[in-house]
Backbone as numpy.savetxt, mean C-alpha at the origin, in Angstrom:
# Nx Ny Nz CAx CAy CAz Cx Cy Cz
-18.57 6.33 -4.57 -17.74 6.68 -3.44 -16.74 7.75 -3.87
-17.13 8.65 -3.04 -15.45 9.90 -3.14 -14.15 9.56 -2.54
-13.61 9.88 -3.68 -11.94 9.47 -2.83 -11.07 10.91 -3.07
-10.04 11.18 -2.16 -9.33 12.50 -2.29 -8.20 12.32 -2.94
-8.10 11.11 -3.69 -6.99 10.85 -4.17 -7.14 10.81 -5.92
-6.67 11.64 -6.49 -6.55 11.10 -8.25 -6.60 9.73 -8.43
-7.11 9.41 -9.82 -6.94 8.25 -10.41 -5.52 7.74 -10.58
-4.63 8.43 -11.05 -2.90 8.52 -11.19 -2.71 8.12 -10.33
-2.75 8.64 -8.56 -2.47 8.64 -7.59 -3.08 7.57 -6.70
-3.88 7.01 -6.78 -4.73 5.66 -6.30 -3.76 4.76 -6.83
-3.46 4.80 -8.11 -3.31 3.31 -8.39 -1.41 2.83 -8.40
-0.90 4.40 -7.61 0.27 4.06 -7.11 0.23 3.06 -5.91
-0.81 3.14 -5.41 -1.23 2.39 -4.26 -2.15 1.20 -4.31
-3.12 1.11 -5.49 -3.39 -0.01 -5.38 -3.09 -0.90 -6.68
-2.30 -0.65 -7.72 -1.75 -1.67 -8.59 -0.62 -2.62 -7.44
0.21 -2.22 -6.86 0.92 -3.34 -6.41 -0.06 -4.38 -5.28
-0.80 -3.18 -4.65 -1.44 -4.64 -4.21 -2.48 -5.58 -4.76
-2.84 -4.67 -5.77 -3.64 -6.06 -6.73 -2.69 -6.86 -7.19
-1.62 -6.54 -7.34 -0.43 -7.36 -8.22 -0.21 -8.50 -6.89
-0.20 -8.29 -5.95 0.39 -9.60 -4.92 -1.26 -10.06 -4.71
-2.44 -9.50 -4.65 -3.66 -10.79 -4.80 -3.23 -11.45 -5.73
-3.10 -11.11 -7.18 -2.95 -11.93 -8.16 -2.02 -13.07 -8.02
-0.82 -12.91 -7.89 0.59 -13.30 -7.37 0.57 -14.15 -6.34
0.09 -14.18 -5.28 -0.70 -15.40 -4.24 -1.61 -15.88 -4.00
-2.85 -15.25 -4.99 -4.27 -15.78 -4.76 -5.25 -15.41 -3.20
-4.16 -14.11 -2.54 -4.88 -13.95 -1.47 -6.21 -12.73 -1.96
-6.96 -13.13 -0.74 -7.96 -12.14 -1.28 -7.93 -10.89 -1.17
-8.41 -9.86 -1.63 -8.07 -8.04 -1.72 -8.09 -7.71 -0.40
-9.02 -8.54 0.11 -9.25 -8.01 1.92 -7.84 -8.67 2.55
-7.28 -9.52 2.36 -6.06 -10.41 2.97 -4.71 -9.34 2.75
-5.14 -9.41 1.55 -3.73 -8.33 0.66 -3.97 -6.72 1.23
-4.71 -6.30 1.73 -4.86 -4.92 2.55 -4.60 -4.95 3.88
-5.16 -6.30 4.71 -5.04 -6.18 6.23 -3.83 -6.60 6.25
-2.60 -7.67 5.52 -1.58 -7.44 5.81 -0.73 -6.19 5.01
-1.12 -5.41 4.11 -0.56 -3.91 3.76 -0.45 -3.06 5.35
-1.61 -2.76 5.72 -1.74 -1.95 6.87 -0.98 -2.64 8.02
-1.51 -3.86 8.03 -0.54 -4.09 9.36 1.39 -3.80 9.20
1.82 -4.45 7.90 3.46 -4.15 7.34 3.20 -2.76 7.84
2.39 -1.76 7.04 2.49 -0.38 7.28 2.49 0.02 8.72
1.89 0.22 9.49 1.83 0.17 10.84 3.20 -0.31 11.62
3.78 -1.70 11.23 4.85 -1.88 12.17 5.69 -1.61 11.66
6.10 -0.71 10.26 7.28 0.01 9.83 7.39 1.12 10.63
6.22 2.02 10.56 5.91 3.51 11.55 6.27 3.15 12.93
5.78 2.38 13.71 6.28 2.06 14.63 7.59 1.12 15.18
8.55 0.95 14.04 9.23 0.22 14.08 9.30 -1.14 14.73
8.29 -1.82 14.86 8.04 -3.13 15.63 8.61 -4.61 14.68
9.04 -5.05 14.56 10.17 -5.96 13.66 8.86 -6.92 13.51
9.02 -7.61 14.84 7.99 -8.74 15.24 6.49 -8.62 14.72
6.06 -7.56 14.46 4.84 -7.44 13.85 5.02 -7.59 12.59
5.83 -6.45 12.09 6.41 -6.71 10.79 6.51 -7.94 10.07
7.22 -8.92 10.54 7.35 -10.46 10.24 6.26 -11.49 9.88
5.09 -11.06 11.23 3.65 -11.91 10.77 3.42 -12.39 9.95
2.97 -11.17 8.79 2.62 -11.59 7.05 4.14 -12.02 6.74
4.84 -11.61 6.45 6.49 -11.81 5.55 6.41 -13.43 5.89
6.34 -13.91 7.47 6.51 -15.53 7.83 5.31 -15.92 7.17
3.56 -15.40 7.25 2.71 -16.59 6.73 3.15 -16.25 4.89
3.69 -15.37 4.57 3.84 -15.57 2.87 5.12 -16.76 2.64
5.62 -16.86 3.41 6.99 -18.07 3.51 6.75 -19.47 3.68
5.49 -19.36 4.86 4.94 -20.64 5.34 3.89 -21.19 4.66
3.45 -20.11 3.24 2.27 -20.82 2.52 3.36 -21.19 1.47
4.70 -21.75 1.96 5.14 -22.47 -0.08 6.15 -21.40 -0.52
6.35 -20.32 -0.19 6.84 -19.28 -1.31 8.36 -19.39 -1.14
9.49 -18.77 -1.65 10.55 -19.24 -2.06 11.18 -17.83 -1.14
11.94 -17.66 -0.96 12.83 -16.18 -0.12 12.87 -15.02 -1.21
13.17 -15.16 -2.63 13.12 -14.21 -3.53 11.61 -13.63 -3.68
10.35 -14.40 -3.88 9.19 -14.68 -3.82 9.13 -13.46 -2.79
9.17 -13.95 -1.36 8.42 -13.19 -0.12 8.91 -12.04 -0.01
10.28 -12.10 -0.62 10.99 -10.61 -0.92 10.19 -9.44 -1.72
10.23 -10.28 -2.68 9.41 -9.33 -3.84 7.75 -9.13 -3.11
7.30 -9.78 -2.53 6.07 -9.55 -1.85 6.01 -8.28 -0.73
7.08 -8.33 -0.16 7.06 -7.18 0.73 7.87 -5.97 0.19
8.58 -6.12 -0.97 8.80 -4.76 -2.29 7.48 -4.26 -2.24
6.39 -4.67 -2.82 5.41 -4.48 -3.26 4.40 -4.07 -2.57
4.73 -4.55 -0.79 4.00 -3.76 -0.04 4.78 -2.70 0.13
5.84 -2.54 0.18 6.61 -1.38 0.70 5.66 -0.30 -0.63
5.85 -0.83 -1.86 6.02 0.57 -3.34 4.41 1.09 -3.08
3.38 0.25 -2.33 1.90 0.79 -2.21 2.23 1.62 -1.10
2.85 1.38 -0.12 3.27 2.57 0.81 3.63 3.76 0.55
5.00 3.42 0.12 5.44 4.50 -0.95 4.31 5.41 -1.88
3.61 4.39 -2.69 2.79 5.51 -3.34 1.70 6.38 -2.42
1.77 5.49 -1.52 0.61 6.75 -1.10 1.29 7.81 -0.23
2.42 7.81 0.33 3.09 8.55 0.84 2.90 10.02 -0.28
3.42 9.23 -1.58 3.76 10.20 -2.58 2.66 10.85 -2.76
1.23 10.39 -3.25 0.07 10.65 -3.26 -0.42 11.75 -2.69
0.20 11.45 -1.24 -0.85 13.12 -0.15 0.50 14.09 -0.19
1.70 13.52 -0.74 2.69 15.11 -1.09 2.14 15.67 -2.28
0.92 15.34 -2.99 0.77 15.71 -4.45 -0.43 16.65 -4.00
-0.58 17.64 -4.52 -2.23 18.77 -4.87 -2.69 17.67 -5.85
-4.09 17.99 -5.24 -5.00 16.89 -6.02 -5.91 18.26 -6.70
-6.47 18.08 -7.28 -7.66 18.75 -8.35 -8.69 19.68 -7.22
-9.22 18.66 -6.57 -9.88 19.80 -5.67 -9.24 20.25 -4.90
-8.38 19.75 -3.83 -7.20 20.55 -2.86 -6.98 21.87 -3.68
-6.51 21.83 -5.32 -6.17 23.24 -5.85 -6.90 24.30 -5.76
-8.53 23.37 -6.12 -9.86 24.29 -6.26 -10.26 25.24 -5.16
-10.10 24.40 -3.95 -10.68 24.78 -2.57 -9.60 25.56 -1.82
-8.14 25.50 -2.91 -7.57 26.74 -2.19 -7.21 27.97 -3.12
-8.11 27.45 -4.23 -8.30 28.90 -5.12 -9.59 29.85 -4.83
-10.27 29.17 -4.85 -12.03 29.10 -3.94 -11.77 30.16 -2.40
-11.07 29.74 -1.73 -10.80 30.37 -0.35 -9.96 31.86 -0.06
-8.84 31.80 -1.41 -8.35 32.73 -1.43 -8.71 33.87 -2.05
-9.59 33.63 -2.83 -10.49 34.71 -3.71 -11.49 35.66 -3.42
């Protein structure tokens, strides 16, 4: 599979969320559909969506510091990929050295 993203740059985005599968035992697919959804109701500022995952990580056992640090961690995979598409990637450079030539 091709990805447009560096190796560097991927794993700004997906070390933290492997770090919270590990960390709750949810599965990679669990730990992504609530990434995107957090992501989504930050952009749209929707609180109440927002909360969904944050309440079921609270309501499976976890402690307030715990669910905290859980949604750090979604926030820093956000973050990285934010950072990620501000970065020239290897081919982005190529294909605009390629075009201008």
């Amino acid at each position: 599979m091709t990805t447009l993203l560096e190796r560097e740059h991927r794993k700004l985005v997906t070390d933290p969320l492997d770090a919270i599968s590990q960390q709750t035992g949810d599965s990679p697919y669990q730990v992504f559909s609530d990434w995107i959804d957090l992501a989504l109701a930050s952009f749209s500022g929707d609180e109440d969506a927002y909360q969904q995952p944050v309440t079921r990580y609270a309501n499976d056992g976890r402690d307030e510091d715990t669910v905290r640090e859980l949604a750090t961690q979604h926030a820093n995979a956000l973050g990285g990929l934010v950072l990620a598409m501000n970065r020239p990637t290897k081919t982005s450079s190529a294909a605009c050295t390629n075009t201008m030539a």
